[in-house]
Structures are given as structure tokens and as C-alpha cells.
C-alpha positions as CSV (number, residue, x, y, z in Angstrom):
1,X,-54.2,109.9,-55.3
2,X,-55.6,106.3,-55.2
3,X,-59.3,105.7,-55.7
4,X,-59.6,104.5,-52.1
5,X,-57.8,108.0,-51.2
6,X,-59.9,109.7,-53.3
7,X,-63.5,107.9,-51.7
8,X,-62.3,108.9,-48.2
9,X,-61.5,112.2,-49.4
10,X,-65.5,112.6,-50.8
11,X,-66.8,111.0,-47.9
12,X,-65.5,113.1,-45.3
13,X,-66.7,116.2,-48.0
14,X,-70.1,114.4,-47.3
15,X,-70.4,115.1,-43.8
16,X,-70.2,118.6,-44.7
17,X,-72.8,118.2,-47.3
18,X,-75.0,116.7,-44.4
19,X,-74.1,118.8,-41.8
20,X,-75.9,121.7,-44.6
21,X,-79.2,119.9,-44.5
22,X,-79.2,120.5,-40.7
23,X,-78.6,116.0,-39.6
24,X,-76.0,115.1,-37.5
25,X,-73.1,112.5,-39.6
26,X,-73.1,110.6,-36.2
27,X,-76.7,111.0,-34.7
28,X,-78.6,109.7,-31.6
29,X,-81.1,107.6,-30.3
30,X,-84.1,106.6,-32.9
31,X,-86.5,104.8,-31.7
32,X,-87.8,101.7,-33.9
33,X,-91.0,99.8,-33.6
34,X,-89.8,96.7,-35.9
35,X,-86.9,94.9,-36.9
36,X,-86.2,94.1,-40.2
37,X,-86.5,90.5,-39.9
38,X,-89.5,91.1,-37.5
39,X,-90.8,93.1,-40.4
40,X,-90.3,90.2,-43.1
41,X,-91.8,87.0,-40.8
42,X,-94.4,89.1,-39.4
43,X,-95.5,90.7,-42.9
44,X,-93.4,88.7,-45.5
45,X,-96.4,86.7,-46.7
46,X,-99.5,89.3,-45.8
47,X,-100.9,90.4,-50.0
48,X,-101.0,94.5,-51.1
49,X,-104.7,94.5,-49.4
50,X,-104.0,92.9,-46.1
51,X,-101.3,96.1,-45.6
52,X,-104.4,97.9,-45.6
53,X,-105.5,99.5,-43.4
54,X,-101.5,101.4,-43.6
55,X,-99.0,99.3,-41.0
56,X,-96.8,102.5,-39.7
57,X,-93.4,101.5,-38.7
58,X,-90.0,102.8,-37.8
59,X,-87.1,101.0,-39.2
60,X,-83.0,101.5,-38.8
61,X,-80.6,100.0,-40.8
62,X,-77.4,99.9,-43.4
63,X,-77.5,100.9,-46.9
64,X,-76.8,98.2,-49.2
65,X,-78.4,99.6,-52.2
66,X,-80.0,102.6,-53.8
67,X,-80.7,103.7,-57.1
68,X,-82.5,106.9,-57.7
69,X,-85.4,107.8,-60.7
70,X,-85.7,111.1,-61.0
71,X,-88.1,112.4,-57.6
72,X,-88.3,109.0,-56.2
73,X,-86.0,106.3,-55.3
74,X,-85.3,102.8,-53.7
75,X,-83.0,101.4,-51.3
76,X,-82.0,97.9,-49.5
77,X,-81.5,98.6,-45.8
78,X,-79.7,96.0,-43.9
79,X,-80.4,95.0,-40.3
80,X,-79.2,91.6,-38.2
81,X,-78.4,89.9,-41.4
82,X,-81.2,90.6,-43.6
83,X,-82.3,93.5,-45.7
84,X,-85.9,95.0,-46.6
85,X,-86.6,97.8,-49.5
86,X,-87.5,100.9,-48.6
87,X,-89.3,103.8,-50.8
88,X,-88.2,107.4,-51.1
89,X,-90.3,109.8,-53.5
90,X,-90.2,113.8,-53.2
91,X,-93.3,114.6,-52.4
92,X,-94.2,112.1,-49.6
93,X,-90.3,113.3,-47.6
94,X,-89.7,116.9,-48.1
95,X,-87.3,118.4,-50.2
96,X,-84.5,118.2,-47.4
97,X,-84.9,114.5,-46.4
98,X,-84.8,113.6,-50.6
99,X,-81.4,115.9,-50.7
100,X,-80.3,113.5,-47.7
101,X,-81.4,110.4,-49.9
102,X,-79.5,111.6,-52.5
103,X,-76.5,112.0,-51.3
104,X,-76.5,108.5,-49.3
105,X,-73.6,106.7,-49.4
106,X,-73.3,102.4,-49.4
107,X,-72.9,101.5,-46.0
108,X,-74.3,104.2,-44.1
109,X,-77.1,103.7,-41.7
110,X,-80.1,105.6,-41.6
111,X,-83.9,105.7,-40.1
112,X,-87.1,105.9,-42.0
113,X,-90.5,106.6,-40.9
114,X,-93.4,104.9,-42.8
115,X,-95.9,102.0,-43.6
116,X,-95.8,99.2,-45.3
117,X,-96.5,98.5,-49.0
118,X,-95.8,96.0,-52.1
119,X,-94.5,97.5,-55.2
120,X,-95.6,96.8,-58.5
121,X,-93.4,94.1,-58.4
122,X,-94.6,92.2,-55.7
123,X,-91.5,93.2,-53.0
124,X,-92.5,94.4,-49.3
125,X,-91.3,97.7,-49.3
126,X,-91.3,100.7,-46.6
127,X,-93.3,103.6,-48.0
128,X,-91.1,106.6,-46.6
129,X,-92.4,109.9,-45.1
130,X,-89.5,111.2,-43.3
131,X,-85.7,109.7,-43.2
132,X,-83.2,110.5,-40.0
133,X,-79.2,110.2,-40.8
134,X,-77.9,108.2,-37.7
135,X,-74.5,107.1,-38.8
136,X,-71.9,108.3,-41.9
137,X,-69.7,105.3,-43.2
138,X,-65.9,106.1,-44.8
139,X,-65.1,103.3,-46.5
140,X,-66.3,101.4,-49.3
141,X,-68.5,98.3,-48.3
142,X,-67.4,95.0,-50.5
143,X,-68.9,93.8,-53.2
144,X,-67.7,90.2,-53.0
145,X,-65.4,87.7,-50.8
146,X,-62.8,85.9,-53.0
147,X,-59.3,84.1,-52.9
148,X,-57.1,84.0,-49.7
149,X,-56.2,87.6,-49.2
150,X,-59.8,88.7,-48.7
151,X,-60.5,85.5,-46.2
152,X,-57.5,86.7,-44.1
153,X,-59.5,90.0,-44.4
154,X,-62.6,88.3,-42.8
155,X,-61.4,86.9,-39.7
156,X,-59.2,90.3,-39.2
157,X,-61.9,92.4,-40.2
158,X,-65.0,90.3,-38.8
159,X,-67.4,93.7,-38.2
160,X,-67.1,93.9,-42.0
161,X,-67.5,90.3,-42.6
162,X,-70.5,90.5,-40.5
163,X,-72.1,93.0,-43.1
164,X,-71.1,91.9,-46.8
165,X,-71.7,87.5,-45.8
166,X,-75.3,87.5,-43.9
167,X,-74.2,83.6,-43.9
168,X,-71.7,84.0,-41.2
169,X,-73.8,86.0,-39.0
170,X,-76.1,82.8,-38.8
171,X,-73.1,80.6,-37.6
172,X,-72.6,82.6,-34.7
173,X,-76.5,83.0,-33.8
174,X,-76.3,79.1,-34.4
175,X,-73.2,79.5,-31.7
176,X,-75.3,81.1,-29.4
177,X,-78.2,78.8,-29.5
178,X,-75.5,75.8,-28.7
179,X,-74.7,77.2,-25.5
180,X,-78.4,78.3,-24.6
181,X,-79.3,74.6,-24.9
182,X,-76.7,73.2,-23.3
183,X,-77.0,76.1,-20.4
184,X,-81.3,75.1,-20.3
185,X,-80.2,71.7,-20.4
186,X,-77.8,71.4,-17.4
187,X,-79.9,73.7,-15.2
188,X,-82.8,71.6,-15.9
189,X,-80.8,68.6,-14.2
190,X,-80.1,70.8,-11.1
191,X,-76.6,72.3,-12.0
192,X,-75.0,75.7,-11.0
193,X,-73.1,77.8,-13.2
194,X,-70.4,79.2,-11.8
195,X,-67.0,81.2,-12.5
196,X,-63.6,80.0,-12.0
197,X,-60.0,82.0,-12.3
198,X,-59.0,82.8,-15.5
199,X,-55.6,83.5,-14.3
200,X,-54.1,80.7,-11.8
201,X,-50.8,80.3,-9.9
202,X,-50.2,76.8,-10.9
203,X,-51.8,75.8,-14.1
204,X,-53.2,72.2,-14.4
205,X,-56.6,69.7,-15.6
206,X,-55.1,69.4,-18.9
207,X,-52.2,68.3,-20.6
208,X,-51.1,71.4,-22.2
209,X,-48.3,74.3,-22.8
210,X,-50.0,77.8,-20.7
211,X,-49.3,81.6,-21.5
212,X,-47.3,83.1,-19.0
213,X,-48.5,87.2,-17.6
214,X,-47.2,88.6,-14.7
215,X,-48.7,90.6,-11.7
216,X,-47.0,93.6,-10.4
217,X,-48.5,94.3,-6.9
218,X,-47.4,90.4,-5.7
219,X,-44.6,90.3,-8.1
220,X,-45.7,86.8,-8.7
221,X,-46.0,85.2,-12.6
222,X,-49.5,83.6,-13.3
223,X,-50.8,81.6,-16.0
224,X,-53.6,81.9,-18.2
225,X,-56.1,78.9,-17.9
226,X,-55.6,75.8,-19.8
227,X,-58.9,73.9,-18.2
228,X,-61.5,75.1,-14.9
229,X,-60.9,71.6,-14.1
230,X,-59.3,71.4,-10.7
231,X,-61.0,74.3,-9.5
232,X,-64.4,72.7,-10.3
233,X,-63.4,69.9,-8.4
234,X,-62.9,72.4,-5.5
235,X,-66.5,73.1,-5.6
236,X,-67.2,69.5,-5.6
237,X,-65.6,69.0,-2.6
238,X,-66.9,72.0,-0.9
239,X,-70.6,70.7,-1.8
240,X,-71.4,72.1,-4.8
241,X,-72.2,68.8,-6.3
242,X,-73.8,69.6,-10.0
243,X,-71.4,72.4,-11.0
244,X,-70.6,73.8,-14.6
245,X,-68.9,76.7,-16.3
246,X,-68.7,77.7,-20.3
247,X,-65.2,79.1,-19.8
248,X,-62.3,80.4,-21.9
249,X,-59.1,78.7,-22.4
250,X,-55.9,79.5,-23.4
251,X,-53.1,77.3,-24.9
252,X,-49.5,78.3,-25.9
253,X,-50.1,75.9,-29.4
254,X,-50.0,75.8,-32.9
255,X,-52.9,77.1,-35.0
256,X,-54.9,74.8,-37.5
257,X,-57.7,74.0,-38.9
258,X,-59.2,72.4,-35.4
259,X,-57.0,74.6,-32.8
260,X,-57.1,78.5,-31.7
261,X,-54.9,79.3,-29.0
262,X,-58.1,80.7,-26.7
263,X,-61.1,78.7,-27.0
264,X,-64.2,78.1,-25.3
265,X,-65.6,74.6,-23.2
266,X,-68.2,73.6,-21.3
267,X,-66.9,71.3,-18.1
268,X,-69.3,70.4,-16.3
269,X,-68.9,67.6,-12.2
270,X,-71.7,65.7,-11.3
271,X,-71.6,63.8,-7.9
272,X,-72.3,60.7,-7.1
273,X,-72.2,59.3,-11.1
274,X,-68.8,57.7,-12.9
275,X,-67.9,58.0,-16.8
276,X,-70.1,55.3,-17.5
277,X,-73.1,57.4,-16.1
278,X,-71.9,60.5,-18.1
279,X,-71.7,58.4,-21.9
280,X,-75.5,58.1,-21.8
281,X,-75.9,61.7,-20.7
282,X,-73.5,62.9,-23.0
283,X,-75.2,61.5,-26.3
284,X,-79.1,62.6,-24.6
285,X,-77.0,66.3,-24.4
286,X,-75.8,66.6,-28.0
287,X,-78.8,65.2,-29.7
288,X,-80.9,67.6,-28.3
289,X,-78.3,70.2,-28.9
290,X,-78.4,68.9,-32.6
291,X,-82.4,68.9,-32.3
292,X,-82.2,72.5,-30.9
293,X,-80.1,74.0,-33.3
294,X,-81.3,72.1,-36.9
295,X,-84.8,70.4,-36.1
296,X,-83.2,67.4,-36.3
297,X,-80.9,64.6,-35.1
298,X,-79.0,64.7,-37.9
299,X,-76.3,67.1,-39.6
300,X,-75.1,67.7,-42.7
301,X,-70.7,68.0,-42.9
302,X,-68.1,68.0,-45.1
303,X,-70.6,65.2,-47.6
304,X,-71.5,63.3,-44.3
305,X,-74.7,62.6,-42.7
306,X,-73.9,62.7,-38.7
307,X,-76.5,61.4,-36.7
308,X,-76.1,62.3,-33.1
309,X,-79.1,59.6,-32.2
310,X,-76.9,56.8,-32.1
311,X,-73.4,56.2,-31.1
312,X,-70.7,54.2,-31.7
313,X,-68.9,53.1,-28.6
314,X,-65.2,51.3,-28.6
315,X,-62.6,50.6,-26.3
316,X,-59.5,52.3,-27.3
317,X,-58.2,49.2,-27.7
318,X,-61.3,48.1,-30.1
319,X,-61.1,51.2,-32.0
320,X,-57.0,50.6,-33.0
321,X,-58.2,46.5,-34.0
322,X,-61.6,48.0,-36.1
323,X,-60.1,50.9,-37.9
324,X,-56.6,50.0,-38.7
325,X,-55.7,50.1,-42.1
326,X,-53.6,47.5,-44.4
327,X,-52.2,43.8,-43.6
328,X,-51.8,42.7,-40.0
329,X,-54.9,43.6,-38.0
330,X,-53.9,43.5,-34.7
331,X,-55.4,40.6,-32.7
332,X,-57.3,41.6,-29.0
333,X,-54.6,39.4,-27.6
334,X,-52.0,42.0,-29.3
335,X,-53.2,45.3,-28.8
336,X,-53.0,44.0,-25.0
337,X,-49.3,42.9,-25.6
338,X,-46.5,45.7,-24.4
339,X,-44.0,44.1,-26.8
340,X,-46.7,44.6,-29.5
341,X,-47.1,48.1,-28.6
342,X,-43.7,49.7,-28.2
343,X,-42.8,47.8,-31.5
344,X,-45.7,50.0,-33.1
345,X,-45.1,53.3,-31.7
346,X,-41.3,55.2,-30.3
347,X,-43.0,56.0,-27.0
348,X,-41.6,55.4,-24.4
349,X,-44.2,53.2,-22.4
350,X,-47.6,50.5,-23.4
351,X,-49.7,52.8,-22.4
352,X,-48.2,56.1,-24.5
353,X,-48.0,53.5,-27.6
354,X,-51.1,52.5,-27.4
355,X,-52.7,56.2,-27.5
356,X,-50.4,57.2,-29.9
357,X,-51.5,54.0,-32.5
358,X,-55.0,55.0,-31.5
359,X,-54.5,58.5,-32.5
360,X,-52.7,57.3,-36.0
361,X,-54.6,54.6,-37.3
362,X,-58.2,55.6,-36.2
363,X,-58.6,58.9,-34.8
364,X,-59.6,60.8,-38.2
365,X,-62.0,57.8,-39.1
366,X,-64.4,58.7,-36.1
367,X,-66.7,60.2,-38.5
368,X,-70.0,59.4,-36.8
369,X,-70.8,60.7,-32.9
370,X,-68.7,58.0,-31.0
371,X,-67.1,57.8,-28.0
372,X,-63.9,55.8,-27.4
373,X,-63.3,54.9,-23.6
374,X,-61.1,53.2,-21.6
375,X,-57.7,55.4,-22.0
376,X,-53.8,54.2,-20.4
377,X,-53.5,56.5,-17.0
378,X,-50.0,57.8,-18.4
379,X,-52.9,60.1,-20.5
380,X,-55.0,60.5,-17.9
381,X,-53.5,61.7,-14.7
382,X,-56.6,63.2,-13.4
383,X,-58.8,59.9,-13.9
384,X,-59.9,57.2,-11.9
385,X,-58.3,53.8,-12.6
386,X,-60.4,50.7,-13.6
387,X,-60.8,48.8,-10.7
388,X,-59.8,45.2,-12.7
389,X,-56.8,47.2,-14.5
390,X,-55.1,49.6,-12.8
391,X,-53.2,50.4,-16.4
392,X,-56.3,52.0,-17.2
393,X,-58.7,54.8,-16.1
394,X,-62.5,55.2,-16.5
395,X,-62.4,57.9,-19.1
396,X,-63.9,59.0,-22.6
397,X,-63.6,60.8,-25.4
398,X,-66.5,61.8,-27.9
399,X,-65.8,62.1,-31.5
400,X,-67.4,63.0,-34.7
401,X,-66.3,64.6,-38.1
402,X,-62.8,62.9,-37.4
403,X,-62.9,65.5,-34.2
404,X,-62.4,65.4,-30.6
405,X,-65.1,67.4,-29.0
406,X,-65.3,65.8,-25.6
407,X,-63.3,64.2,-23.0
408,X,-64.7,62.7,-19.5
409,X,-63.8,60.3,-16.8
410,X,-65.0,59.0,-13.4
411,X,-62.5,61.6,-11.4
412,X,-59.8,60.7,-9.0
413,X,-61.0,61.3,-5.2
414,X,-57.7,59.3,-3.8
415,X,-55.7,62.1,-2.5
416,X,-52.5,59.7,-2.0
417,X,-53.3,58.3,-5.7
418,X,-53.7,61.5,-7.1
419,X,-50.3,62.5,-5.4
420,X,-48.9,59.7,-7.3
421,X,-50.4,60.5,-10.7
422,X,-49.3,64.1,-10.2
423,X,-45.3,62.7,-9.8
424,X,-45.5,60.2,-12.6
425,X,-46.4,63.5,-14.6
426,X,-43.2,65.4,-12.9
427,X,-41.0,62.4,-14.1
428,X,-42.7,62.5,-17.6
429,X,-41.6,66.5,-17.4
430,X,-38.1,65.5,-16.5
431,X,-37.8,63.6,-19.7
432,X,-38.6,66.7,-21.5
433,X,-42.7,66.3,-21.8
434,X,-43.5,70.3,-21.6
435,X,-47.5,69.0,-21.4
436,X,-46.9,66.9,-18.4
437,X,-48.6,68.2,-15.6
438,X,-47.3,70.2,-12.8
439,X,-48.2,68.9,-8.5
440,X,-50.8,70.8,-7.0
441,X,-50.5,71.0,-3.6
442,X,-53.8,72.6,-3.0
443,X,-55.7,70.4,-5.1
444,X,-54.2,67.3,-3.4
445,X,-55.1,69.0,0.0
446,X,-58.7,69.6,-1.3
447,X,-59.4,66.2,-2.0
448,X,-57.9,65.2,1.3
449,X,-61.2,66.8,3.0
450,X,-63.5,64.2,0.7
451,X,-64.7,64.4,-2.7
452,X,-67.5,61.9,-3.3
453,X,-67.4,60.0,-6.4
454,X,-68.0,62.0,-9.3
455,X,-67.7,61.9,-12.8
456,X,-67.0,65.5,-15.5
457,X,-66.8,66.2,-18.5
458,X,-65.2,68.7,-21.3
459,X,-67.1,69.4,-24.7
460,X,-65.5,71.8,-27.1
461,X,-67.9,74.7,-28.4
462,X,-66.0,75.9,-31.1
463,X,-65.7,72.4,-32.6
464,X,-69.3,71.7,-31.8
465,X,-70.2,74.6,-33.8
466,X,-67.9,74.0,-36.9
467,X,-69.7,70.7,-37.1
468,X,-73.5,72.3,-36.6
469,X,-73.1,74.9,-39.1
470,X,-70.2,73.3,-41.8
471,X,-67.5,75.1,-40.9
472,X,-64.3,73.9,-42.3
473,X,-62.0,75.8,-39.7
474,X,-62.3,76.9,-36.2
475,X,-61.4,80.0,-37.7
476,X,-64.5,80.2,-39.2
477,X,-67.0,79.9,-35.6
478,X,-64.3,82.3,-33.4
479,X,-65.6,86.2,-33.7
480,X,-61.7,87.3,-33.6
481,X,-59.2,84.4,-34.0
482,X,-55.9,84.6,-33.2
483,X,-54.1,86.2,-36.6
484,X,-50.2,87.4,-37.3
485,X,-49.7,91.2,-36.7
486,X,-51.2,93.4,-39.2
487,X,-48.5,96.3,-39.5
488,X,-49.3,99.7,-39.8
489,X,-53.2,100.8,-40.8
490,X,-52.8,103.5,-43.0
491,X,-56.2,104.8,-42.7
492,X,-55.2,106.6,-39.4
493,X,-52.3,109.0,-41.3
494,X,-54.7,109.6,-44.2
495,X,-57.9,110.3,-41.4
496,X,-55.2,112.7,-39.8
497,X,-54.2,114.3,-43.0
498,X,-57.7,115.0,-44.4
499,X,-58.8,116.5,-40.8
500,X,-60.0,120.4,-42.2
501,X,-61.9,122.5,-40.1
């Protein structure tokens, strides 16, 4: 029998042992008058005699610790992320709540009933006077997180990543705090949230690959989201004219460092402003998200100071002349040239080239918060064009840690335009683009009724957050990312094969 056999084996023994002392392995409702960490800002700093008179409380938590000395002992409990010692002597519990002590296991979670006192030490402690068991734990809690296997482990496992790495509890309470600012900040401006299908009969308001599921009443396919976009626009049109949503996504690609297949955005339509408009709200949004969430305008990734305060803003075509790399810096007059273009690139038109240089030469060099504007309409079927160059649309990206994390434009309300953009996609499709987008009858139809002019905008949570809290991988600020198959978990035959009466 292995080791891990064998701890199973005494652990389901222990719920026998603690079943005896008359405690339920899997109790009920204890009521608690603190938190742990409520316990350690409110008291953390109070001296031996300002716990006097005693502070009663009730606590709950995990067991990370415990060693025992004879009739008294301590423990670490663990509770959201951070951990307070209690203290368990004979004579203050009763016999039967020290046998329970004893016979605590790592990991499980129990209640105590007590005040508040230092130890000899120094540490804040929980004087005990009566302990509840509320929860029996199987497994072995880790000691450590190491090498590749055990970070696999993490993502697949987060519940137990959650418990041995307090750290990564704090990236996704940072997470939260990212979306509650942006949420305060919209509705302070007079915008509505609202919810758009998650599963649409003609996918579109992004250039992407969509899942495919099927329903079985209308025996019709449907895809899975790859933006709210176009239904957004609905709402514009139908008068809802500040409208957001923080909405999942889902896109049949790859998975890296910067890409899960489902992922979170914020899109948000205001009418009656253009892109231009949205670039100054944009930066006043994420520096006070970057206030909100560190105190600060600036952040701390990867060795670089990012300060969301000020930003950098190029034309596409300014960004390819400033950050290209090695002899030959294109002139303006050249990154304007066609000929220049497709000589520099193998796609098929200026406009694809000159994205496709962009994205090669200066893309990963956007290290600072800047925005890029000005994109060819072949990558922007959805955008208004410039009025002085139809070749281009009124759009924007935002970058920063060599990351896209937001992509806006002054919106298309031409219905007979936005029928044209919609079949220069369909021809782009026929030459075997897979992202191109598909015609939307409805949409078209929609903006037939009137949109008034109106500029949205995309930002990227997840990426938003990797670059708030120093995460290297998107991996790292997605609860459950996407992972291969498992196999088998072996713990269910050996649950089923230790299952005595």
C-alpha cells in the first residue's frame, strides 16, 4: 500500500474516532463573530493589556498547523488567505474537545470559542474554551509548490491552490476589485449594465474562430459568443444609449501565455461621442483602475515601471516608423506607399501589410499604456472610416506590457456601408480567412432604424489583471483555465474500496 493509500486509509479510520467523541466529520452551521483577518486588522496591533478586559470571539477556519505539549497545544487556523494561532490547554476545553484536538488532522476545519490573548511570545492567539469539528479533510494538504508538474497541479486543482499559496488568493480579490471599479466607474457616467446572449445564431463583432453547440428542440446549431458587440449596438439603436456588459467569450484558439479559449471583457457604447472621445476616457478609466487597485498610478511588471498617468499615442503608421528595428527606417512617405507595404509583408492587400508590419516590428515594444489608432478597414469591418481616408477607420487599440488590452472605434451607423464591410469580409472568407466575419442580416436591419453616432470599446480583464498583480500567464488570473483531460482520478476506486460500514 502507498503512503497516500495508507493516509486515506487512517483518515477515513478518523471519522470513526470522531464520530466516538459524539462531533459530526461533516457538521453544520457555526456561527462566527470575527474573521480571521477581521481579527488581525482590528486587534493585530492592540498590547497584552489592551485585550483586557477578555475580547470573546468565535472563529472558523483550516488547520495548517498544530503541535501538541503534553495538556495544551497550538494551532494555525486558516481563513480567506490568512491564518491566526489558536490555544488549546486541558483544563480550559474539557477532556472531550482536547481528545478532538488531538486527533486533528492538517487541513481540517474546525470552530473555537474564546478570547483573545498574546503569548509569551508576543503572537495574537485565541485562548480556547470549547472547539466544534465542522469539516474532516482526506488528503494531505501540500507543503510546497515546485517545478512544472505541481503548477499544472495548480490551475487543475485551484481549490487546493487557493489554500497552500495565500498569494494567489490576492490576485483574484485584486480581480474582483478591477471590475468593481470599472462597474462604479461606468455607472457613475450614467451607463446600464445589461446581459446579452451567450449563445447566438450567427456569430460576429470580432474577428475570430466560434465553438459550435447544438439545440435540440429547434434543431438549429448556435455558437458560443466571440464578442456582445453587435448586440450592444442593438441597444444602442433601440435607445439605450450608455450601455455596458462584463461578459464571457469564447474563442476556438490556441492557448498561450496571453490567450484562454473563454475569457472575460468589458464592452461598453456610448452615444453621441467617436473614438477620439473614448482615448481620453479610456486612459481617465484605467488610471483610476490602477489607483483603485495599488494606491497608485503606477505598476510594477515583469522589471517595468507602467505608469497608466500618461500615454503614448501613435498612428499605426507612426508606431511601424518609431519602433522598427535595424537599417531602413521607413519614411512617412513609405509606410503610406502600397508598393512599400506588400513588399514588407505576403498579405494580400496595403492595408493587411500594413497591420501585419505593425504587429511584427512594434507590437511587443508597447511596454508603457499606449494607444495606437488609426487601423486599415480590411481589420476593422465594424468601424467607421476616416472621413479624409476612406482606407482607414477611426479605431484604437490600448497597449501596455507588450499586450493588447483594448480595442475601440467610432462605430459604423451606415447600414449600406456596413452591408459593404460585412461582403468584403465574405470575400476575405472565400479566400480561406476562417476569422473573416460572417453578414448579419439583423444587425444590418437594426441600424437601418438609426443608430446615432457612437463610439465602444473592448478592454480585456484577464490581461488587465495579469498586468495589476504580475502575472506572467493568463493562466495565472483565470480560476479554472482551460487544461488537457486529466484521465482517470483514482481517488474515486480507492474512496469506493475503503467504504466499511
Amino acid at each position: 500500500m502507498s503512503l497516500e493509500d495508507e493516509l486515506l486509509k487512517q483518515r477515513l479510520c478518523r471519522i470513526r474516532e470522531i464520530q466516538a467523541l459524539g462531533y459530526r466529520p461533516y457538521g453544520g452551521r457555526f456561527d462566527i463573530t470575527h474573521a480571521i483577518p477581521e481579527i488581525l486588522a482590528g486587534f493585530g496591533a492592540k498590547t497584552a493589556d489592551e485585550l483586557v478586559p477578555q475580547v470573546g470571539v468565535r472563529i472558523a477556519g483550516r488547520v495548517m498547523t498544530k503541535r501538541l505539549m503534553g495538556k495544551a497545544g497550538f494551532a494555525h487556523l486558516q481563513q480567506n488567505g490568512e491564518r491566526l494561532q489558536i490555544y488549546v490547554k486541558r483544563d480550559a476545553v474539557g477532556e472531550r474537545d482536547f481528545e478532538l484536538f488531538q486527533i486533528l488532522d492538517h487541513g481540517d476545519i474546525v470552530g473555537v470559542e474564546g478570547y483573545l490573548f498574546r503569548t509569551r511570545t508576543g503572537e495574537l492567539s485565541v485562548h480556547a474554551e470549547k472547539l466544534e469539528f465542522l469539516s474532516k479533510t482526506l488528503l494531505a494538504m501540500p507543503e510546497k509548490w515546485h517545478g512544472l508538474e505541481d503548477v499544472e497541479t495548480r490551475y487543475r486543482q485551484r481549490y487546493l491552490d487557493l489554500i497552500a499559496n495565500p498569494e494567489v488568493r490576492k490576485v483574484f480579490v485584486t480581480r474582483a476589485r478591477i471590475i468593481a471599479s470599472l462597474r462604479r466607474q461606468l455607472e457613475s457616467r450614467g451607463f446600464v449594465e445589461v446581459e446579452t446572449p451567450m449563445m447566438q445564431p450567427i456569430y460576429g463583432g470580432a474577428a475570430a474562430r466560434p465553438f459550435v453547440t447544438h439545440h435540440n428542440t429547434l434543431d438549429i446549431d448556435l455558437y458560443l459568443r466571440i464578442a456582445p458587440e453587435l448586440y450592444l449596438k442593438r441597444l444602442v439603436v433601440g435607445g439605450l444609449e450608455r450601455v455596458y456588459e462584463i461578459n464571457r467569450n469564447f474563442r476556438n484558439e490556441g492557448l498561450s501565455k496571453k490567450n484562454n479559449p473563454e475569457f472575460t471583457m468589458l464592452e461598453f457604447y456610448q452615444a453621441y461621442t467617436d473614438y477620439q472621445g473614448l482615448m481620453d476616457f479610456s486612459a481617465e478609466l484605467l488610471e483610476q483602475v490602477c489607483r483603485d487597485v495599488t494606491g497608485s498610478a503606477e505598476v510594477e511588471f515583469e522589471g517595468h515601471k507602467l505608469d497608466f498617468s500618461r500615454f503614448r499615442r501613435y498612428s499605426m503608421r507612426e508606431a511601424v516608423m518609431e519602433f522598427w528595428e535595424g537599417p531602413n527606417r521607413p519614411r512617412p512617405e513609405e509606410v503610406c506607399h502600397p508598393d512599400w507595404l506588400l513588399h514588407h509583408s505576403d498579405k494580400l492587400t496595403p492595408g493587411e501589410a500594413l497591420t501585419d508590419i505593425f504587429e511584427r516590428h512594434a507590437e511587443a515594444k508597447l511596454i508603457q499604456p499606449t494607444i495606437i489608432y488609426d487601423y486599415p478597414v480590411e481589420s476593422s469591418p465594424l468601424s467607421k472610416n476616416k472621413p479624409e481616408d476612406p482606407a482607414f477607420v477611426e479605431r484604437f487599440e490600448i497597449y501596455a506590457a507588450g499586450m493588447e488590452v483594448g480595442n475601440a472605434y467610432t462605430e459604423l451607423n451606415d447600414p449600406q456601408e456596413q452591408r459593404r464591410r460585412f461582403e468584403m469580409q465574405l470575400a476575405m472568407r472565400d479566400r480561406g480567412d476562417e476569422e473573416a466575419h460572417q453578414m448579419d442580416g439583423d444587425y444590418v436591419r437594426a441600424l437601418a432604424y438609426g443608430m446615432p453616432p457612437t463610439g465602444g470599446e473592448g478592454i480585456g480583464i484577464d490581461r488587465i489583471t495579469m498586468i495589476f498583480t504580475g502575472s506572467r500567464t493568463i493562466r495565472d488570473v483565470i480560476l479554472f483555465p482551460l487544461l488537457r483531460p486529466e484521465g482517470p482520478i483514482d481517488l474515486i476506486d480507492r474512496l469506493r474500496e475503503y467504504d466499511q460500514p
